[in-house]
N, C-alpha and C positions, 0 to 999 in steps of 0.2 A: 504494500500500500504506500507509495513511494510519490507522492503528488502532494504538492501543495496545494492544490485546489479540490472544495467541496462543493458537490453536485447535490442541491436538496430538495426532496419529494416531501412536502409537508403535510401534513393530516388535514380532515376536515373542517373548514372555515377557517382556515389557514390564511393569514395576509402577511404585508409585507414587514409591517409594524413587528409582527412577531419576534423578528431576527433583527431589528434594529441592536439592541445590546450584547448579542450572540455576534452580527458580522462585525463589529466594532472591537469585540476582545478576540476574535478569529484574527483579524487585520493587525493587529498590537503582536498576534503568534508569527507573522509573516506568510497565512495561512488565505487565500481567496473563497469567497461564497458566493456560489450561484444560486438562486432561487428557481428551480422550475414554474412558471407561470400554468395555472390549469384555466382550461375554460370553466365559469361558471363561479368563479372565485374574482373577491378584492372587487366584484363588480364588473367581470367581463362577462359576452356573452355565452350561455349556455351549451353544450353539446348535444345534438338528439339523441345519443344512445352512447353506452359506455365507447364501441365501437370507436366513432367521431372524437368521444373524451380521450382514448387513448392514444390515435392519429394525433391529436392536436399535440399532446404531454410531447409526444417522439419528434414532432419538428421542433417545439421548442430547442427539445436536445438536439436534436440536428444543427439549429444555429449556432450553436456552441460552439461543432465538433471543425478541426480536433482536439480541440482545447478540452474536450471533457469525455474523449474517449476512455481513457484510463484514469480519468479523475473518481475517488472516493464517491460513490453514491452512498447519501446518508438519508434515509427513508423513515420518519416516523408516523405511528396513526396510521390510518387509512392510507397514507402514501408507500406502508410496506406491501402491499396488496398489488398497490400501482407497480412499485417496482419489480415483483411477480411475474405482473403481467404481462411486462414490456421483455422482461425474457424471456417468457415463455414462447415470444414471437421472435428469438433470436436477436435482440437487439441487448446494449447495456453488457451483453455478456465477457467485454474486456475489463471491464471496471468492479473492484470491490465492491459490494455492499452492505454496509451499515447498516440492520436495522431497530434503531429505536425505539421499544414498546409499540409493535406492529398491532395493528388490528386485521387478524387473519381468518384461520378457519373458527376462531370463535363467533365469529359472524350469525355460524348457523347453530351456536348453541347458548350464547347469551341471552339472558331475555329482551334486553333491551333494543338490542338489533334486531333480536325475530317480533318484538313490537313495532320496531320502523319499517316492517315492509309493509306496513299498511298505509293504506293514504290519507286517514284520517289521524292515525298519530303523525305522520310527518307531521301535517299542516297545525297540530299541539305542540311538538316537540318546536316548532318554526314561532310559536306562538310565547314557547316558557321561554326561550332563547334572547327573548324580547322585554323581561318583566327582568326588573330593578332588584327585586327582591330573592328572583333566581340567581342575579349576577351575584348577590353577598352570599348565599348558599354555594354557588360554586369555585369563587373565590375561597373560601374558609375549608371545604374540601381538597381541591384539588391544586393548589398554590400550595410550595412551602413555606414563602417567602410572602407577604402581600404586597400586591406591586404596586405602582404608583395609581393613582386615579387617569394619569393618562394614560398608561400602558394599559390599565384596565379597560376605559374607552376603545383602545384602539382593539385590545384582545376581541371584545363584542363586536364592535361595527364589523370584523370581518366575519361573525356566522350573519350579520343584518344583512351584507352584501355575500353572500355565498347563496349563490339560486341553485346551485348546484347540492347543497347540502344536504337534502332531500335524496338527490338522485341516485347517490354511491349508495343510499342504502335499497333500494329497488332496483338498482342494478347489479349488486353481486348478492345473487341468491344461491341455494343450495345448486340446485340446477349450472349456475352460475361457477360456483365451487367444483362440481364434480367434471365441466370441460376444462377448466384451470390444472385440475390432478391432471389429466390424460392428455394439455398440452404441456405439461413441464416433464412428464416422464418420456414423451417421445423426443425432449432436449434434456439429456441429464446435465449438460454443463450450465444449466440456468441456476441450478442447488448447489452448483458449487463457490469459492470463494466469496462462503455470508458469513456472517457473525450476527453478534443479538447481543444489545445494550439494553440493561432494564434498570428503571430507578428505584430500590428498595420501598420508596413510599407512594412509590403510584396506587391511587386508587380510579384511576380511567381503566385501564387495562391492567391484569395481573400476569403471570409467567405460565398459568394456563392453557392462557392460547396461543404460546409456544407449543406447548407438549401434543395440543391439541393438530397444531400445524405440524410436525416432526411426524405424527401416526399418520397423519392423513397422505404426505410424501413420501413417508417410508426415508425420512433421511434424522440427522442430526445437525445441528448448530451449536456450535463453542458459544458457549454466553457471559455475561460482564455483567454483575450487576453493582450497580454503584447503592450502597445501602441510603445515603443521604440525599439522593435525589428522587421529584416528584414524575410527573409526568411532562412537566414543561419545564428541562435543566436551562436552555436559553434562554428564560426568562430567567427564572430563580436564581440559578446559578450561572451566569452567564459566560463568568473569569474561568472557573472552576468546567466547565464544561467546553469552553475554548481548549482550555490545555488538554484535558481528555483528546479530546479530538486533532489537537498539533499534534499529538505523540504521537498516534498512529498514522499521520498523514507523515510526517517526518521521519519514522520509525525505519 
């Protein structure tokens, strides 16, 4: 993993605000950050079908290349799924990849995802995402650090502007999950060079749905878990997760 530069697939309602204090202690390492743009996020427009979502992610990196051929992909949330996928179609597969408390085959065993493939919780879940009082419950859970009131603005405004946020979860269904198996085993080098960072105190995602993703591939992932981090180290831990991530890109 020998690149300075980081390739990033962010999770859902993902914006640019996020990685404000992440690219800035990454840049202090000597270390560069790309943000993959998604359709449907930050306020762009939407995708018809995962299909198109994932055409769009691939030019992104296309513009890149070759500057991020071999660059670290670092995939958290929903964007480990993304990154999945994009090699399951033989693409990505020179590059590392990182992925940070993925949201994977837990998909189809959590409750909360098997409550979001319905249309009437999206359009609830679009609704709590919205409420003041949801933002200090989820603040107080899922933060280890409470951020600023404008970080926290900016954390919200991007699921406000995410039309897309709805759609990853009606787009990867079981159905969905079981042609993802049967395209990554007819590529076994898509499973190979991963790893798996997880933060001791996530309560988004737990290491479940690792084990859950490892049975369902028939493979293994070397994993890292850092006890003191949440679910969002770039926010929380910005400095502390820069250097994480110099060392391996430096390494």
């Amino acid at each position: 993993m020998a690149s300075s530069r980081i390739v990033f697939l962010g999770g859902n309602g993902h914006c640019a605000e996020r990685l404000a204090a992440g690219r800035k202690a990454l840049a202090e390492e000597g270390v560069e950050l790309a943000d993959v743009l998604y359709p449907g996020f930050d306020g762009r427009a939407r995708a018809a079908d995962l299909d198109g979502f994932l055409r769009s992610v691939s030019d992104g990196l296309a513009a890149q290349r070759p500057r991020a051929r071999d660059s670290l992909v670092y995939a958290t949330g929903i964007g480990g799924l993304i990154a999945l996928c994009l090699r399951s179609r033989g693409e990505l597969l020179e590059a590392p990849v990182l992925l940070q408390a993925p949201v994977l085959w837990g998909l189809e065993r959590r409750l909360m995802p098997r409550l979001m493939r319905g249309r009437m919780a999206r359009a609830a879940a679009a609704r709590l995402f919205s409420s003041r009082s949801f933002h200090r419950f989820f603040v107080r859970r899922h933060f280890v650090k409470t951020p600023s009131a404008e970080a926290q603005a900016a954390f919200f405004d991007g699921y406000a502007r995410c039309g897309a946020f709805s759609d990853l979860f009606a787009w990867f269904t079981p159905g969905r999950l079981r042609q993802l198996e049967r395209d990554l085993a007819a590529c076994p080098a898509a499973l190979r060079n991963v790893a798996v960072w997880w933060g001791g105190r996530d309560r988004v995602v737990t290491p479940r749905e690792l084990r859950w993703t490892e049975q369902a591939l028939g493979t293994t992932w070397p994993l890292r878990v850092f006890p003191d981090w949440g679910h969002y180290p770039m926010i929380d831990e910005a400095v502390a997760w820069a250097r994480a991530l110099a060392g391996v890109v430096k390494a």
